[in-house]
C-alpha positions as CSV (number, residue, x, y, z in Angstrom):
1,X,-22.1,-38.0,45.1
2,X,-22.2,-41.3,43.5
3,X,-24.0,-42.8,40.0
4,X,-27.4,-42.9,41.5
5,X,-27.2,-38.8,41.2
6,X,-27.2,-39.6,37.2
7,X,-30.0,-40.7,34.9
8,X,-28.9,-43.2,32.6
9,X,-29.0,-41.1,29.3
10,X,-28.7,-42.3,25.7
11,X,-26.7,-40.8,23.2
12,X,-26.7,-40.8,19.4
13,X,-23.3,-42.8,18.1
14,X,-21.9,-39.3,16.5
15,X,-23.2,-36.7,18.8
16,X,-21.1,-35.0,21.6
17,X,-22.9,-34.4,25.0
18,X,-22.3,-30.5,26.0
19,X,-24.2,-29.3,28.8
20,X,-25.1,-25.5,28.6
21,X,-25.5,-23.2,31.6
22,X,-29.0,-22.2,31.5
23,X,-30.7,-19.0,32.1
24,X,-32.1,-18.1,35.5
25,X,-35.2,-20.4,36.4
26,X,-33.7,-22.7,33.8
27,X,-33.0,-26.2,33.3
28,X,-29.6,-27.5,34.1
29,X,-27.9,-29.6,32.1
30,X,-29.7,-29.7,29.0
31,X,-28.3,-31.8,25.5
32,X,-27.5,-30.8,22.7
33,X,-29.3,-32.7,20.0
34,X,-27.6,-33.9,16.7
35,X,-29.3,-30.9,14.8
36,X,-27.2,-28.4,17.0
37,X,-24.2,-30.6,16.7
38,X,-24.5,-30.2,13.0
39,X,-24.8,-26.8,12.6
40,X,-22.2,-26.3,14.8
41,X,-19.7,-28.4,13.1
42,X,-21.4,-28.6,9.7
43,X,-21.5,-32.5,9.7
44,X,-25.4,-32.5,8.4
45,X,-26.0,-34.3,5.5
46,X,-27.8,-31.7,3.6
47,X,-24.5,-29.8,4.1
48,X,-22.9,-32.0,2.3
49,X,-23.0,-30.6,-0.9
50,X,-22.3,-26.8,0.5
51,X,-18.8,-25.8,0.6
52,X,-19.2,-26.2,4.3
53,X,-20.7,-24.6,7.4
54,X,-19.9,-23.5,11.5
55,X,-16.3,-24.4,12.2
56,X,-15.4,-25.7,9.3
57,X,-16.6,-22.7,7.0
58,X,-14.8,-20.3,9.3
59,X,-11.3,-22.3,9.3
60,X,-11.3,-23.0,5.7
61,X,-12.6,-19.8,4.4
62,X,-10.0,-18.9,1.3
63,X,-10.8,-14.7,2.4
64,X,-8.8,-13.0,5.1
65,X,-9.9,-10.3,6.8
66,X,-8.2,-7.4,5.7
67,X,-9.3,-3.6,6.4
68,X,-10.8,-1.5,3.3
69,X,-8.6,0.9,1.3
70,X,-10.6,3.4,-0.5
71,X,-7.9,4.6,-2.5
72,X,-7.3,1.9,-3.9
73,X,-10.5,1.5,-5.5
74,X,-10.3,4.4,-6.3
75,X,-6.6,3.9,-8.2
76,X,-8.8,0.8,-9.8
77,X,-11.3,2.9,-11.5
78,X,-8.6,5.5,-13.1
79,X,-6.8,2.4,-13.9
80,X,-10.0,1.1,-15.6
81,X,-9.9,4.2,-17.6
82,X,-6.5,5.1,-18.7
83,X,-5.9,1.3,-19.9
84,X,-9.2,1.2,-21.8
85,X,-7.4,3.9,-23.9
86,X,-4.3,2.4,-24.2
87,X,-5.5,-1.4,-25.2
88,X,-7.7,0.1,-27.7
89,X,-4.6,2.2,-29.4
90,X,-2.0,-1.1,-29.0
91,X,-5.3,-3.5,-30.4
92,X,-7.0,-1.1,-32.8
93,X,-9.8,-2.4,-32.0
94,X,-12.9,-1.4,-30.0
95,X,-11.9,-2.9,-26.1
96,X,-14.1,-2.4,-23.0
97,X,-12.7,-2.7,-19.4
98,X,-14.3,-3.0,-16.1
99,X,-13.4,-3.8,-12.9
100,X,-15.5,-7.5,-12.0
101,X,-13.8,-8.2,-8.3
102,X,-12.2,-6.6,-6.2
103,X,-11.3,-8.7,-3.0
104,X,-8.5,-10.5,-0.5
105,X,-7.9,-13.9,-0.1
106,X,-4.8,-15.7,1.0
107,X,-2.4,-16.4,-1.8
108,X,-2.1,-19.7,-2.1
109,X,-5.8,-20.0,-2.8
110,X,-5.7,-17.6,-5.5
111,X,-3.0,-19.7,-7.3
112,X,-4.9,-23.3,-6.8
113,X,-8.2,-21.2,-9.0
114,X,-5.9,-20.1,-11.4
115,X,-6.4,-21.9,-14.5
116,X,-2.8,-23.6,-15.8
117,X,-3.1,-21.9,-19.1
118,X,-2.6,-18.5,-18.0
119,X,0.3,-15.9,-18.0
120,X,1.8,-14.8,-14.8
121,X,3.5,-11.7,-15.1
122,X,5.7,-11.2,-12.2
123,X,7.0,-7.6,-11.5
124,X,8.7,-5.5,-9.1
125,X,7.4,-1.6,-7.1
126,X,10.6,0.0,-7.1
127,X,10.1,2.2,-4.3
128,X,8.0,-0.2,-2.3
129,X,10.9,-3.1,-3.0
130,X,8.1,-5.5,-3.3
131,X,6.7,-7.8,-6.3
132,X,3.5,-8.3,-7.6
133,X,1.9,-10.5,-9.9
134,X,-0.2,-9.8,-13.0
135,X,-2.4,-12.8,-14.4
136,X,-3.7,-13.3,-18.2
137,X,-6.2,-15.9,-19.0
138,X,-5.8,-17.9,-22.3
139,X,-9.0,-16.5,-23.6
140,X,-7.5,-13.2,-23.2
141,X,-4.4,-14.1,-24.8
142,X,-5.8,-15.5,-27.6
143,X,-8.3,-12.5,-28.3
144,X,-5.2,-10.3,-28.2
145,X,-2.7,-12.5,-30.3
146,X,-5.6,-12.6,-33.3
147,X,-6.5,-9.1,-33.1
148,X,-2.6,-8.3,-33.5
149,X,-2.6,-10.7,-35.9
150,X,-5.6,-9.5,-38.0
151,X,-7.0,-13.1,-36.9
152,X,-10.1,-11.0,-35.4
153,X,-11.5,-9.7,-38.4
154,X,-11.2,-12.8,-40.8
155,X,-13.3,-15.0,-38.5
156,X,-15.8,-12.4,-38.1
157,X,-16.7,-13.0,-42.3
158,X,-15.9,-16.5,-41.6
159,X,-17.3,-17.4,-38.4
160,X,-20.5,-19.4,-40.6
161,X,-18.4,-21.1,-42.9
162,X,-15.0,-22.2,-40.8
163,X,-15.5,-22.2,-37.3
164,X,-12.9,-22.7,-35.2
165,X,-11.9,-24.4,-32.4
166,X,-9.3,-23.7,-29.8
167,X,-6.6,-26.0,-28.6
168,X,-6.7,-25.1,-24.8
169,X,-4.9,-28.1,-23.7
170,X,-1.7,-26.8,-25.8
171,X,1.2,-24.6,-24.5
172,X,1.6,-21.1,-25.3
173,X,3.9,-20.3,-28.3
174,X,7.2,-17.9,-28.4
175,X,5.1,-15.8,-30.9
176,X,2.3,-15.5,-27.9
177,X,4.6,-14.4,-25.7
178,X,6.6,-11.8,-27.3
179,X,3.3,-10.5,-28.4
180,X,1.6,-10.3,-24.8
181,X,4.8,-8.6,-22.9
182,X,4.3,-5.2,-24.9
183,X,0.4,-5.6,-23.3
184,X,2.1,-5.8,-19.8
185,X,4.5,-2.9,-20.4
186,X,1.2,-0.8,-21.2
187,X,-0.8,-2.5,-18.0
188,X,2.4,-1.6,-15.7
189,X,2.9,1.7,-17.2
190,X,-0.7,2.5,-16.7
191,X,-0.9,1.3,-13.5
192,X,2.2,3.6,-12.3
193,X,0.1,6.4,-13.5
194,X,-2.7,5.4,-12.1
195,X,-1.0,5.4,-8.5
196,X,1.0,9.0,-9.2
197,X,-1.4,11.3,-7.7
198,X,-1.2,8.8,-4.7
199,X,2.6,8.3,-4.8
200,X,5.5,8.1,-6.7
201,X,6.0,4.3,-8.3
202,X,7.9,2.6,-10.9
203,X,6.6,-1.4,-11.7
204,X,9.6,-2.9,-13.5
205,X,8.8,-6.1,-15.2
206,X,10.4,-9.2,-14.2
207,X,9.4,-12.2,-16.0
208,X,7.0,-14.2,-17.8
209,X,6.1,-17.3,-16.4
210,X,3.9,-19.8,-17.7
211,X,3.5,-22.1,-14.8
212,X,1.9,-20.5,-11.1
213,X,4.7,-22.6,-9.4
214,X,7.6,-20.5,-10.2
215,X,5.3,-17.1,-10.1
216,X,5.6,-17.2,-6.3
217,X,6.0,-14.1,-5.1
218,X,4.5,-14.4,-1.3
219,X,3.8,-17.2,1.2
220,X,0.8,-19.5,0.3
221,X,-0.5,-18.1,3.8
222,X,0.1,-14.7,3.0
223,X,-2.7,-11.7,1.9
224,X,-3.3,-10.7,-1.3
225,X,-5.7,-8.2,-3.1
226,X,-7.1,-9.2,-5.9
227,X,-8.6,-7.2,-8.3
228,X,-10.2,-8.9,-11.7
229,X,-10.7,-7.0,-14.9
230,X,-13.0,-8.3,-17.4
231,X,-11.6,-7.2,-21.4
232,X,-14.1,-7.5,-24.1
233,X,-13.6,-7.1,-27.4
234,X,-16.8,-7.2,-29.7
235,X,-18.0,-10.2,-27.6
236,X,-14.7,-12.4,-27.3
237,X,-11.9,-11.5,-24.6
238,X,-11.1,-12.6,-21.2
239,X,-10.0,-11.8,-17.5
240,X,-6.9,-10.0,-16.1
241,X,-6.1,-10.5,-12.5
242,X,-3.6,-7.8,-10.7
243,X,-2.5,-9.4,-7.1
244,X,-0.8,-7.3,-4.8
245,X,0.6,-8.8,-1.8
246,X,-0.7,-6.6,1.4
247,X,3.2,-6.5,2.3
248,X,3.6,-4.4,-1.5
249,X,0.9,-2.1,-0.1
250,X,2.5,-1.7,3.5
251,X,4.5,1.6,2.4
252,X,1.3,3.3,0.9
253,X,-1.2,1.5,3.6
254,X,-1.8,5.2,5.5
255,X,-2.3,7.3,1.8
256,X,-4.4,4.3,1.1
257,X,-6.5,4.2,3.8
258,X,-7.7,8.0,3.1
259,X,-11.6,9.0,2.2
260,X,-10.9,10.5,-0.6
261,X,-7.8,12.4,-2.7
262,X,-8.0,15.8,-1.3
263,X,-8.1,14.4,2.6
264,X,-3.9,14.7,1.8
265,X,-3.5,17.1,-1.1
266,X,-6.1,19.7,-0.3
267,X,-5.3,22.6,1.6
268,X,-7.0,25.0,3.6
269,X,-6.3,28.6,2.3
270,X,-7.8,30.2,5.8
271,X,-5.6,27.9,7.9
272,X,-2.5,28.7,5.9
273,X,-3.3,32.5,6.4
274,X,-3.7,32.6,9.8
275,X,-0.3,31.0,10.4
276,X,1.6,33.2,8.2
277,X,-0.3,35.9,10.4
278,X,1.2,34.6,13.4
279,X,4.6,33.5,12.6
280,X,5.2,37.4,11.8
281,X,4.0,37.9,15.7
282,X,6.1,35.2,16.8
283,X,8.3,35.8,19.6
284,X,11.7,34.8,19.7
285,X,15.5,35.5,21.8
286,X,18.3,36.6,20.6
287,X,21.4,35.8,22.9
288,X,24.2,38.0,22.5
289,X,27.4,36.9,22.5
290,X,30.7,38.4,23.9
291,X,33.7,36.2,24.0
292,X,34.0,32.2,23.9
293,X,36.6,30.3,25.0
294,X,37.4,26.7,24.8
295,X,38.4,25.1,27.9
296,X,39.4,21.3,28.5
297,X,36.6,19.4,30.8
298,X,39.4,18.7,34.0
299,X,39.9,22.8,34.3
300,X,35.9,23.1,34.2
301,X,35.5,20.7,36.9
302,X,38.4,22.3,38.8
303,X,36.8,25.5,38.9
304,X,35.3,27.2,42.2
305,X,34.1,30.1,43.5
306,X,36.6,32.9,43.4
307,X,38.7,31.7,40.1
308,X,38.7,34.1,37.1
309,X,38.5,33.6,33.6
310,X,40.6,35.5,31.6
311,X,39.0,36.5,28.1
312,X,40.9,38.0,24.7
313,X,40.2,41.7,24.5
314,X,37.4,42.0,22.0
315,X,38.6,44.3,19.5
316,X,35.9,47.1,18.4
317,X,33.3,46.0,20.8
318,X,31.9,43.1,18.4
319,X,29.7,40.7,19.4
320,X,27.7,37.5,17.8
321,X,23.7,37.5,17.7
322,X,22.5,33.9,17.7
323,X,19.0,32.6,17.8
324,X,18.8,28.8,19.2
325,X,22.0,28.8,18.7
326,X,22.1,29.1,15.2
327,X,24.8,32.8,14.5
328,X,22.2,35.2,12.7
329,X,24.1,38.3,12.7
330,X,27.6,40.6,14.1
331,X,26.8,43.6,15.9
332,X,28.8,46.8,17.7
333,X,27.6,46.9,21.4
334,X,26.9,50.8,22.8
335,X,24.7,52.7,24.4
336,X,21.4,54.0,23.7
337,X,19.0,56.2,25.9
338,X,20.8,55.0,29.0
339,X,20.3,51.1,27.9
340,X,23.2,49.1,26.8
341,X,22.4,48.5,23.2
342,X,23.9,46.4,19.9
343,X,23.8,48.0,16.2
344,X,23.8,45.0,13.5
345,X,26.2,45.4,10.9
346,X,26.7,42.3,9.5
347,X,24.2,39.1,9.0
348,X,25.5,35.9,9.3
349,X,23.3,33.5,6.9
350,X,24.0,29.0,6.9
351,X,25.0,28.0,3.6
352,X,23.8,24.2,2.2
353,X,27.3,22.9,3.4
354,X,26.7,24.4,7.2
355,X,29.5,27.4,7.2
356,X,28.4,30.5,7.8
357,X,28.6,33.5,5.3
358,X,28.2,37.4,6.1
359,X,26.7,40.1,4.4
360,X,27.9,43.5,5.2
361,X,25.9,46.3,5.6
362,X,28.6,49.1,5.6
C-alpha cells in the first residue's frame, strides 16, 4: 500500500475527516461535510444564538437525570394546600398558591439563577440528618413585609396618585427579616405535615442567609429537586423555591417512589383473614425437657461410647416444655392410655426484661 491508493482530498479548514462504515453495497469511506460536523458538535453559526446543541448541549445541560417520585408530587400538592391556608391566616389577606416547577438540576446551577436579593433559608430533616434550603425572592418579601405592615392596602387607594418605586439594588432590613422567619416557621411546619402521612419529620430551622454563598448546603455537582411556588396576592407577590438535596430524600426514596398512598398504608382485609386462618392450623413442636446439665467443653470432647452421664433425681417427675427453644410451660410426665404422656401445670410466659414468669394452674 503506498499514496497512489489515496485520492488527494480537500478539506474545509474547521472540519474533521471521519470516515463511516457503510451499509452493505455501500460506499466506503465517505466524509462528513461541515453540516454534520455542526450538528454534531453544535459549532454552526445559526447555533450561535441557541444555548447550544450535540455534545455541547448534552455536557452542559444544568438538569440531571434523576428518576420520578410520585409521592413527592403528591406531598407538593397537599403542601400547596395546607400553606394556602396558613399564609392567608399569618397575611390576612386573600393569597393564592400553585406549584409552577417542579424539576432537578445540579445545585450549583440553581444557585448561579438565583437572583442576589433573595432569602435563603437553610434548615435541617431531623430524622433524615440532612439540610435543605428554602428560597424567597424580593418580590415576595416585599409583598409580605407591606401586607404585615398594612403597606398593601394604602397603595391600593394610592396607587394613581403616589406610585412607588422599589429600591431592588438595596439590602434587606432587620425589620424584613424578623418579619419573614415567622413565614418560614409556617412553610416548614406545613411542609412537616405535608410529609406525615408519608413519614415522620421534623424541619428545624437553621438560619437566614442573605447571600447564596454561605447557603451551601450540598456540592455544586450535587442533585437537587427543585420545586417553585408562585404566591399571589391581589396581583403583586413572588416565587418561593424549596430545594431538597437527593441525598435529604435518600431515607424516604422507596416510600417516595410508591404509585400512590395506599400502595403502603392500605391493607387487604381478605389476605389478613386468611392468615389469621392459618396460623391457628399452624403446626409446631414442643420438646420436652428432662434434666440439663452443664458440662465444661474438654469433658464433652472426652466422652465415648460407653461413658454415662449421671443426672440429679428429678423430683416429682417435672419437666420443661419449650417451643424453639423458648420455655412455654412445666408439666408432670405420666401415663395415659398406654402412651407416656405430660399434664401442664404451670406456663412459663418472657417478660420485657427476658426472665421467665409462671402462672400456676393449681
Amino acid at each position: 500500500m503506498n499514496d497512489d491508493d489515496f485520492p488527494d482530498t480537500q478539506f474545509p479548514a474547521a472540519s474533521m475527516a471521519m470516515p463511516s462504515f457503510a451499509d452493505d453495497g455501500g460506499e466506503v469511506g465517505r466524509i462528513l461535510n461541515q453540516e454534520e460536523i455542526d450538528s454534531l458538535f453544535g459549532g454552526s453559526p445559526e447555533d450561535a444564538s441557541q444555548s447550544g446543541s450535540g455534545l455541547e448541549r448534552l455536557i452542559g445541560a444544568p438538569y440531571v437525570s434523576y428518576e420520578r417520585l410520585p409521592m413527592l408530587e403528591v406531598v407538593f400538592d397537599r403542601l400547596v394546600r395546607i400553606l394556602t391556608t396558613s399564609m392567608r391566616n399569618f397575611t390576612s389577606d386573600n393569597v393564592d398558591l400553585s406549584m409552577d416547577r417542579l424539576n432537578s438540576q445540579r445545585f450549583g446551577d440553581y444557585l448561579e439563577s438565583v437572583s442576589d436579593r433573595a432569602m435563603f433559608a437553610v434548615f435541617k430533616a431531623e430524622e433524615w440528618d440532612n439540610y435543605g434550603l428554602l428560597v424567597l425572592n424580593s418580590s415576595l418579601i416585599y409583598t409580605v413585609v407591606d401586607a404585615l405592615l398594612g403597606g398593601h392596602t394604602r397603595l391600593q387607594a394610592n396607587a394613581v396618585a403616589t406610585p412607588r418605586v422599589r429600591q431592588d439594588s438595596r439590602s434587606h432590613t432587620t425589620i424584613e427579616r424578623a418579619l419573614i422567619e415567622p413565614l418560614i416557621e409556617i412553610v416548614l411546619n406545613n411542609l412537616a405535615e405535608s410529609f406525615s402521612p408519608l413519614c415522620a419529620v421534623n424541619f428545624r430551622f437553621e438560619r437566614l442567609e442573605l447571600s447564596s454563598r454561605f447557603a451551601a448546603i450540598s456540592r455544586a455537582a450535587n442533585g437537587v429537586v427543585m420545586a417553585r411556588f408562585s404566591v399571589d396576592m391581589a396581583g403583586r407577590g413572588g416565587d418561593m423555591d424549596l430545594i431538597l438535596p437527593h441525598a435529604t430524600l435518600e431515607p424516604v426514596r422507596e416510600t417516595l417512589l410508591q404509585q400512590f398512598m395506599g400502595e403502603k398504608f392500605g391493607h387487604d382485609e381478605i389476605w389478613e383473614s386468611h392468615l389469621a386462618r392459618e396460623l391457628w392450623q399452624t403446626e409446631v413442636t414442643l420438646d420436652a425437657v428432662l434434666e440439663e446439665q452443664t458440662m465444661n467443653l474438654q469433658d464433652i470432647i472426652s466422652l465415648s461410647l460407653g461413658d454415662q452421664l449421671v443426672f440429679r433425681p428429678n423430683s416429682g417427675g417435672r419437666v420443661q416444655l419449650r417451643c424453639g427453644g423458648t420455655p412455654m410451660f412445666t408439666a408432670k410426665v405420666g401415663r395415659a392410655h398406654g402412651h407416656v404422656a405430660v399434664r401442664i401445670e404451670e406456663t412459663t410466659r418472657r417478660t420485657a426484661s427476658g426472665n421467665s414468669r409462671t402462672t400456676s394452674y393449681s
